[in-house]
C-alpha positions as CSV (number, residue, x, y, z in Angstrom):
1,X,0.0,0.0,0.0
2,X,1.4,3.4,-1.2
3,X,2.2,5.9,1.3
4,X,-0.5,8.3,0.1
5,X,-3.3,5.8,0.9
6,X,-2.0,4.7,4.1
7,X,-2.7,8.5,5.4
8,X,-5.9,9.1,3.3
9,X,-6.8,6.0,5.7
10,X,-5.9,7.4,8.5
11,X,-7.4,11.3,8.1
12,X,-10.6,9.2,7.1
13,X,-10.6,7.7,10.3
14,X,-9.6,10.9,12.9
15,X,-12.4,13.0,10.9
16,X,-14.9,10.0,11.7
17,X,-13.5,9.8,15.3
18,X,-13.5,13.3,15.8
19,X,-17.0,13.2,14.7
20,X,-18.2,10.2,16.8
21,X,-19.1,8.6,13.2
22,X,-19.1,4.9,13.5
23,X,-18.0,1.7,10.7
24,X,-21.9,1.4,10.7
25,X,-23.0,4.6,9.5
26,X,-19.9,5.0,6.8
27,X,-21.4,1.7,5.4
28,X,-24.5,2.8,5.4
29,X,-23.5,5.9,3.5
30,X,-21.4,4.3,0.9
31,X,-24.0,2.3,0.2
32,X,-27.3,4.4,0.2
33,X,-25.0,7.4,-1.5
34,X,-22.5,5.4,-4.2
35,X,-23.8,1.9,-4.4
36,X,-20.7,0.6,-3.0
37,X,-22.0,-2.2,-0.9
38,X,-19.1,-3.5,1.8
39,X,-19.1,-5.4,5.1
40,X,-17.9,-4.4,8.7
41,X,-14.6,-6.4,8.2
42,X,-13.4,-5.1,4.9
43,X,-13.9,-1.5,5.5
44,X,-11.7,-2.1,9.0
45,X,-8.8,-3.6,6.4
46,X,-9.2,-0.7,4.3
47,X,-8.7,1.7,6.9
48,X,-6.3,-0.3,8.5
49,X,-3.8,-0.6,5.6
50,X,-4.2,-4.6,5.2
51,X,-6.6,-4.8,2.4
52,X,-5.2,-2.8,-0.5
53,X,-5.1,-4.5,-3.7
54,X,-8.1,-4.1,-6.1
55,X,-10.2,-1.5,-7.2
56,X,-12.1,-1.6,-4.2
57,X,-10.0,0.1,-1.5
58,X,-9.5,3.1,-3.5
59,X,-13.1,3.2,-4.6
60,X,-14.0,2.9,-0.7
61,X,-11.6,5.8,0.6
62,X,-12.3,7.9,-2.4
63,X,-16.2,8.1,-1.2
64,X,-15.6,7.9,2.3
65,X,-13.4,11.5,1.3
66,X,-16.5,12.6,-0.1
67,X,-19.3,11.8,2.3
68,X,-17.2,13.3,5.1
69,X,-16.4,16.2,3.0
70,X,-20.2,16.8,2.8
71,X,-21.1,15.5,6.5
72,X,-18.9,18.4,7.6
73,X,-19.9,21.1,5.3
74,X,-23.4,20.6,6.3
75,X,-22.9,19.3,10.6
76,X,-19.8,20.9,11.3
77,X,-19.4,23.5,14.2
């Protein structure tokens, strides 16, 4: 995994932490809002670093990016 993804990972995790976002509601997210349909265990290898081969990974932190960008544009104090 590239250097670049490793810490788009991890900024996609502090902004859901520092938001009290859970795995749950990013899922939920990605799916109602993109269609990308994942499960509890492969979104924590994404962010984690372990899973990153595929189109998927980068699909999945490219979106997460995205609904955060707009969960804190429209939530954020």
């Amino acid at each position: 995994m590239s250097e670049s993804t490793i810490e788009r990972a991890t900024r996609i995790k502090a902004r859901m932490a520092e938001h009290r976002l859970t795995a749950q509601w990013l899922m939920l997210r990605l799916s109602s809002d993109y269609g990308v349909a994942i499960d509890k265990s492969t979104l924590s290898q994404i962010l984690s670093g372990t899973r990153c081969a595929g189109e998927q990974p980068a699909q999945v932190l490219s979106c997460s990016e995205k609904i955060l960008d707009k969960y804190e544009a429209a939530y954020a104090c």
